[in-house]
C-alpha positions as CSV (number, residue, x, y, z in Angstrom):
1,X,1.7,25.7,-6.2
2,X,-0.7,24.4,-8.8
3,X,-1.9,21.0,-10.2
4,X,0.1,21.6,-13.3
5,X,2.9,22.4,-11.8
6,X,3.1,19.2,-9.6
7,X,2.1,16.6,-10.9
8,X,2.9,16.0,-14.4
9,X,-0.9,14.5,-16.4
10,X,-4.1,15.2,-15.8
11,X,-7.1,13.2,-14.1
12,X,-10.5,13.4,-13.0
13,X,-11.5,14.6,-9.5
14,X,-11.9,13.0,-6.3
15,X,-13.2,13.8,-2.8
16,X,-10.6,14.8,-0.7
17,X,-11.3,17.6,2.4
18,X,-8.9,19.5,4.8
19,X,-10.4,16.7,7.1
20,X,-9.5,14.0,5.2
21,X,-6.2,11.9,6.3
22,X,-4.5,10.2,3.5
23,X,-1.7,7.5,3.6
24,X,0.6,6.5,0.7
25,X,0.2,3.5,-1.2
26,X,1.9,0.7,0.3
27,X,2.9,-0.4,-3.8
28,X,4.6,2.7,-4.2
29,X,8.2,3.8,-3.9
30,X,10.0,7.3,-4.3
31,X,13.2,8.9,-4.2
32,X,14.0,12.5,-4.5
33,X,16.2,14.0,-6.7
34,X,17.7,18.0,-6.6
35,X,14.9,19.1,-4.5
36,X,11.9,17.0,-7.0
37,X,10.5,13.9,-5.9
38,X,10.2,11.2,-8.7
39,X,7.2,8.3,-7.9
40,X,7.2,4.5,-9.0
41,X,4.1,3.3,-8.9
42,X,5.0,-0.5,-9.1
43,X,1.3,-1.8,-9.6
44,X,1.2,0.1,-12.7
45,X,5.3,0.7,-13.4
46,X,4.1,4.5,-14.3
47,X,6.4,6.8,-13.1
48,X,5.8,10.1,-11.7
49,X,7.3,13.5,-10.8
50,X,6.8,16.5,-8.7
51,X,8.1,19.8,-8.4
52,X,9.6,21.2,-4.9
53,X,6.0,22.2,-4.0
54,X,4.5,18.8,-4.6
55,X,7.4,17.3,-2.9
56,X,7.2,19.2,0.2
57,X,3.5,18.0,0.4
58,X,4.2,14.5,-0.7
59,X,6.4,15.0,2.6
60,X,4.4,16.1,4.4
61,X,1.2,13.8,3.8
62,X,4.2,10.8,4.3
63,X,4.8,12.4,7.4
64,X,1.2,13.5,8.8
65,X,-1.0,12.3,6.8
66,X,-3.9,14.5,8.4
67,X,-4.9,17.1,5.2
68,X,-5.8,19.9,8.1
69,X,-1.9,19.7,9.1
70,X,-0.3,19.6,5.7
71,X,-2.5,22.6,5.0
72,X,-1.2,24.9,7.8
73,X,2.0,23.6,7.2
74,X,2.3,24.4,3.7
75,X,0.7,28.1,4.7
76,X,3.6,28.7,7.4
77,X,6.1,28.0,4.9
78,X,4.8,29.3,1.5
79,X,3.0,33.1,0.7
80,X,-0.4,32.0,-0.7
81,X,-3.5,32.7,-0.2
82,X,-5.5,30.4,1.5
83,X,-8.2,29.9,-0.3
84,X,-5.8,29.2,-3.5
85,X,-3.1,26.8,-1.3
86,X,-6.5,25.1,-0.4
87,X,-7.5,24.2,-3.7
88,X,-4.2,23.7,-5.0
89,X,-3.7,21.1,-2.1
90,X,-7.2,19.6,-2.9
91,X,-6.4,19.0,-6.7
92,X,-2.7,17.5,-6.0
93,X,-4.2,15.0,-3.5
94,X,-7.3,14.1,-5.9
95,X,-4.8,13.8,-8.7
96,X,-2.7,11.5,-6.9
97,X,-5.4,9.2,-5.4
98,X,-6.6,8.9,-9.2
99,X,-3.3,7.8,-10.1
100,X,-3.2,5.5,-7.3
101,X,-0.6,7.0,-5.7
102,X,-2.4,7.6,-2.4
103,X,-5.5,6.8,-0.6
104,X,-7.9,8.9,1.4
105,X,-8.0,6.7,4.2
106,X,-10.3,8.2,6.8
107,X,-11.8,11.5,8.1
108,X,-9.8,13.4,10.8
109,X,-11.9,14.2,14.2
């Protein structure tokens, strides 16, 4: 998986950990379509798309929201390395709070 590959544009980064939680903004909707997701940001009207990857972790964060577990997750299913799934994680979730697509909400414990 990488940035480029996901998430179509390019933005500055954020601070996003493997402890963070994130939560999807509530003036977002999404549908998926053949296996990508496609992202209406309806603050903005932007649209946005991502690859299977990205929309197996957009899943994923919808679903857990906890960084730590959509990490382990994503490295049960996929053959990466973790240091690169990691980053590549890191830089999707930055890149989609910068579009305001999600929010880091808190810290895990």
């Amino acid at each position: 998986m990488s940035v480029e590959d996901s998430v179509r544009g390019t933005v500055p980064m954020s601070r996003a950990t493997l402890s963070s939680v994130v939560t999807i903004n509530p003036d977002v909707t999404f549908r998926e379509l053949d296996g990508e997701i496609v992202i209406l940001n309806l603050e903005t009207g932007i649209y946005f798309g991502l690859d299977a990857v990205g929309a197996r972790t957009w899943r994923l964060i919808e679903d857990h929201g906890s960084l730590g577990v959509v990490f382990e997750a994503l490295r049960s299913e996929y053959d990466a390395v973790p240091s690169v799934l990691e980053r590549d994680l890191l830089e999707l979730v930055d890149h989609l709070c910068a579009k305001g697509l999600t929010r880091v909400a808190a810290k895990s414990t």
